[in-house]
matplotlib code that plots the C-alpha trace (Angstrom):
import matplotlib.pyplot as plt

x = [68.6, 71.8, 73.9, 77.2, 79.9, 81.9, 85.4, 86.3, 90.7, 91.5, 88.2, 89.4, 90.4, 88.0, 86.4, 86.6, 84.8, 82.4, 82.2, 81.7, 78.6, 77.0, 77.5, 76.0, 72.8, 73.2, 70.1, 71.6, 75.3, 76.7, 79.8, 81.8, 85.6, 87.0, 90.9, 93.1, 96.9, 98.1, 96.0, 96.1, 95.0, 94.2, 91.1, 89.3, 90.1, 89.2, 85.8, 84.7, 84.6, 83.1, 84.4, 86.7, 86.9, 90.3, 90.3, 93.9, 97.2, 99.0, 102.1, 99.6, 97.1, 99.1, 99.8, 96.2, 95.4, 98.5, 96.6, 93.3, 93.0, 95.0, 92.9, 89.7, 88.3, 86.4, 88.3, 86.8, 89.7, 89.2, 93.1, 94.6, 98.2, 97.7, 99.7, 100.0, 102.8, 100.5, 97.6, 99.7, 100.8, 97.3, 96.9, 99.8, 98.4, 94.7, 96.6, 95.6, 92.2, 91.3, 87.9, 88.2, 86.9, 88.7, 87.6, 90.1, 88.2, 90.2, 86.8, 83.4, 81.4, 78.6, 78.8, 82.6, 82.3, 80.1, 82.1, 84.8, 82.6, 81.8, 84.8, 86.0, 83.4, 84.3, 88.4, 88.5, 87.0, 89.4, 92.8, 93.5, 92.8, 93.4, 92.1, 92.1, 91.7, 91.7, 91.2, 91.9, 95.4, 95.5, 95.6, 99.5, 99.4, 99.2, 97.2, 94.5, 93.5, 90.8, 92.8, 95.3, 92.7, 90.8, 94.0, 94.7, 91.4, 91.2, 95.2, 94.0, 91.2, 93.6, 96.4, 93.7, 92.2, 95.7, 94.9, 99.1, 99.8, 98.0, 99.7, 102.3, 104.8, 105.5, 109.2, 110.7, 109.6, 108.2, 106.0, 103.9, 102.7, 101.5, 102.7, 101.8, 99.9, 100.8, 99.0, 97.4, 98.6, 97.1, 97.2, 96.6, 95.3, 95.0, 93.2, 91.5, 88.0, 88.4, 86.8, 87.0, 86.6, 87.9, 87.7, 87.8, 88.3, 88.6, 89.3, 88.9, 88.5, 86.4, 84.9, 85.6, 83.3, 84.0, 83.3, 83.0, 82.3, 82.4, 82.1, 81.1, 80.4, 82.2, 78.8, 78.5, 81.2, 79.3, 76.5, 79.2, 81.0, 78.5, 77.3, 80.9, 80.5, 77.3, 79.0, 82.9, 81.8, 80.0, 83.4, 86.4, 89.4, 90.5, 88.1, 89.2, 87.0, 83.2, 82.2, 81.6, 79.8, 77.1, 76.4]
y = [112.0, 111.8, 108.3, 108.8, 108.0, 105.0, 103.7, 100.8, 99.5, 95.9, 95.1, 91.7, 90.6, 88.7, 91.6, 94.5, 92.0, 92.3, 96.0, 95.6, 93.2, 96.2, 99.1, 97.4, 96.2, 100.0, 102.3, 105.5, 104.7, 103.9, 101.9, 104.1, 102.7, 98.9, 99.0, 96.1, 95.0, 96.5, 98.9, 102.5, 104.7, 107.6, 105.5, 106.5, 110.1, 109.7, 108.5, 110.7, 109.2, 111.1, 108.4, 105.6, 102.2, 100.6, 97.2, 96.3, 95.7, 97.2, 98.4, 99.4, 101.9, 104.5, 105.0, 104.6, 107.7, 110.0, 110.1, 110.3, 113.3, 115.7, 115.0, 115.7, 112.0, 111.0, 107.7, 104.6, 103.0, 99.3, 98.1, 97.6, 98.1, 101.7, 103.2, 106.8, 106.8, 106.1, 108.3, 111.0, 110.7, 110.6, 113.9, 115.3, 114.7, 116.5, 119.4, 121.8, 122.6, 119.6, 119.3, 115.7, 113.1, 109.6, 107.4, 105.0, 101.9, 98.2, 96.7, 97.5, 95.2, 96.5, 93.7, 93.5, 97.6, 96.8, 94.4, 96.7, 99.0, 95.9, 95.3, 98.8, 99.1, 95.9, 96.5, 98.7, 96.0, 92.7, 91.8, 89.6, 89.9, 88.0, 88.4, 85.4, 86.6, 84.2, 84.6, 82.9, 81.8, 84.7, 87.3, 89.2, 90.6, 89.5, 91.0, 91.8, 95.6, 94.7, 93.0, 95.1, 98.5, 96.5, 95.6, 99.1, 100.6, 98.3, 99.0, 102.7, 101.9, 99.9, 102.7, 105.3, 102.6, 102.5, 98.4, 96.8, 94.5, 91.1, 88.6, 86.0, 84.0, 82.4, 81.3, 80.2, 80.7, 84.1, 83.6, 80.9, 83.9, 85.7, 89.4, 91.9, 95.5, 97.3, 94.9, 92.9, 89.3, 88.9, 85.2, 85.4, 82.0, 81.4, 78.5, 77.4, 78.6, 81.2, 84.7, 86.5, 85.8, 88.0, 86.8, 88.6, 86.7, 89.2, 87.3, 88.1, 85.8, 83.2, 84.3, 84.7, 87.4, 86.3, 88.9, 87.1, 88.3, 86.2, 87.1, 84.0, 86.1, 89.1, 89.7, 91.5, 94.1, 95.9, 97.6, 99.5, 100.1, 101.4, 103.7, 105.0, 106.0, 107.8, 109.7, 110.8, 113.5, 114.8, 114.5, 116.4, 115.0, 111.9, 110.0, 106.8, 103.9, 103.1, 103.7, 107.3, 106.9, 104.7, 107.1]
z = [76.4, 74.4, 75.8, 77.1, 74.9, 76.8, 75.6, 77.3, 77.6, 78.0, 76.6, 75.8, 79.3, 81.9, 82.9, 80.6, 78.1, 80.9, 81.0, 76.9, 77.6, 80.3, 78.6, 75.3, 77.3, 78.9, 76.9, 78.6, 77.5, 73.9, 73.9, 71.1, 71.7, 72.6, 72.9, 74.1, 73.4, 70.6, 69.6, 70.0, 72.5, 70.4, 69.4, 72.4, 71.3, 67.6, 68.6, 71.0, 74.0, 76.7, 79.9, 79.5, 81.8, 82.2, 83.4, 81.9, 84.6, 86.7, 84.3, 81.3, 83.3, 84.4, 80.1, 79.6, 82.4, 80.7, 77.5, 78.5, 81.3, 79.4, 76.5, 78.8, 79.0, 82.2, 83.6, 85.9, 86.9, 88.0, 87.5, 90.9, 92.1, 93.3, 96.2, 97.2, 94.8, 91.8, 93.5, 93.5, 90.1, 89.3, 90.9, 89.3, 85.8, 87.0, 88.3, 91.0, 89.2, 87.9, 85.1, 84.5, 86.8, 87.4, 90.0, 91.1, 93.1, 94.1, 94.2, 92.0, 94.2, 95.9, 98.3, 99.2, 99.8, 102.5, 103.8, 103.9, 105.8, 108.1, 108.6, 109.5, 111.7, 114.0, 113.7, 117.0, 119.1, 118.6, 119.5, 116.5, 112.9, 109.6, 106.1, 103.5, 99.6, 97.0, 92.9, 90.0, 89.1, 86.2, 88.6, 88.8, 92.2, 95.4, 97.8, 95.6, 95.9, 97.9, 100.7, 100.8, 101.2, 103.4, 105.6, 105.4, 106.0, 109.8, 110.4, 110.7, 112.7, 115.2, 115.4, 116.2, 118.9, 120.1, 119.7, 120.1, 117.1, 117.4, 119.6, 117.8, 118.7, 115.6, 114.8, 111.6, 108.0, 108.1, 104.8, 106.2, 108.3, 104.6, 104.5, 107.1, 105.7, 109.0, 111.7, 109.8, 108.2, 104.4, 103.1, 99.1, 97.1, 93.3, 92.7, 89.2, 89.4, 91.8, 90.6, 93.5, 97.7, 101.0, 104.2, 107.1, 110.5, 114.1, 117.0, 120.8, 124.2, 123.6, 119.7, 116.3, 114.3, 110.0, 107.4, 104.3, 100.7, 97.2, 94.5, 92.1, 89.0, 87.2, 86.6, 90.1, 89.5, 86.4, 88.7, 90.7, 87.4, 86.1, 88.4, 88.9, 84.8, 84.8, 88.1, 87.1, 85.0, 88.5, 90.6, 89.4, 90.8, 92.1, 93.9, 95.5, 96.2, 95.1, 99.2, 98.4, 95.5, 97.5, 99.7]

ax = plt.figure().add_subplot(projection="3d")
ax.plot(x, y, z, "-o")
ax.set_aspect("equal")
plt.show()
């Protein structure tokens, strides 16, 4: 079987050096393209990539998808910062009949997906909830992608529960309280050493139930990535989040 050509942007950061390390060690993939700050785009073009990963920041991506989905590549997105804004630039670019794939996901971790799903799955039942996400002091915005989807994922879940926001009577200093994603209060740490940690925390009478998902090594993000590669070219369109891809 031929390998599929990869081309990998911001393969110099934390984790697209990563990606570089998986898809080398990869015998069904053949890393053909490494592009980072200041080089050109066009590479991935020139060399044939079949499916690029973009692990770069939130200002650089949206350049990164504008070249490569006219020009036919398959993209796996792992840059956050996406809102329906961006998603619907995305979908702008793919047109109405789209034959390239890109899969947009805030998270590549097979174990904070299930959380997610966990944590979905309980949001209908409590009165209170918080989420906790901390990451290395590198990291530009706050919530991470993965709180804030997560935040937004049990928000839903509450409004179609018809749950009231949870109870606080806090006055003063609205920021000690973090910042609300519809009902639900995100606190963000950066902290030296961090990679990557969410926190979950429903509370009712008398309980607490704690979701909990870290990530210790970047190490843990290439399996989802990976299977989101050998995928794209199988899902025209925008596809958002690894949770379908798992299934």
């Amino acid at each position: 079987m031929t390998p599929l050509r990869i081309g990998v942007v911001g393969a110099a950061g934390r984790m697209g050096s990563e990606v570089v390390r998986a898809v080398d060690a990869a015998d069904d993939l053949q890393l053909v393209a490494v592009v980072d700050l200041g080089d050109r785009l066009t590479q991935l073009v020139t060399a044939r990539a079949e499916v690029i990963v973009d692990f770069t920041t939130p200002t650089a991506v949206m350049d990164t998808l504008a070249m490569a989905i006219p020009a036919g590549l398959h993209c796996v997105v792992g840059t956050t910062g996406f809102d329906e804004g961006r998603y619907a630039e995305v979908r702008a670019l793919l047109g109405p009949d789209p034959a390239v794939g890109v899969v947009i996901a805030a998270n590549f971790s097979v174990g904070a997906v299930l959380m997610m799903r966990f944590a979905a799955a309980a949001a209908a039942y409590f009165p209170s909830v918080e989420i906790v996400e901390t990451h290395h002091p590198s990291k530009v915005d706050a919530p991470s992608g993965t709180a804030a989807h997560t935040a937004e994922v049990i928000d839903e879940v509450r409004r179609r529960a018809n749950l009231p926001f949870p109870p606080d009577a806090t006055v003063g200093d609205a920021g000690a309280r973090g910042v609300a994603v519809g009902a639900v209060r995100v606190h963000s740490q950066r902290l030296v050493g961090a990679v990557a940690r969410q926190q979950v925390t429903f509370a009712g009478p008398g309980e607490l139930l704690t979701i909990e998902h870290d990530s210790r090594d970047r190490a843990c993000f290439m399996p989802g990535v990976l299977r989101a590669v050998r995928c794209v070219r199988d899902l025209p369109g925008l596809t958002v989040g690894l949770d379908s891809l798992l299934d």
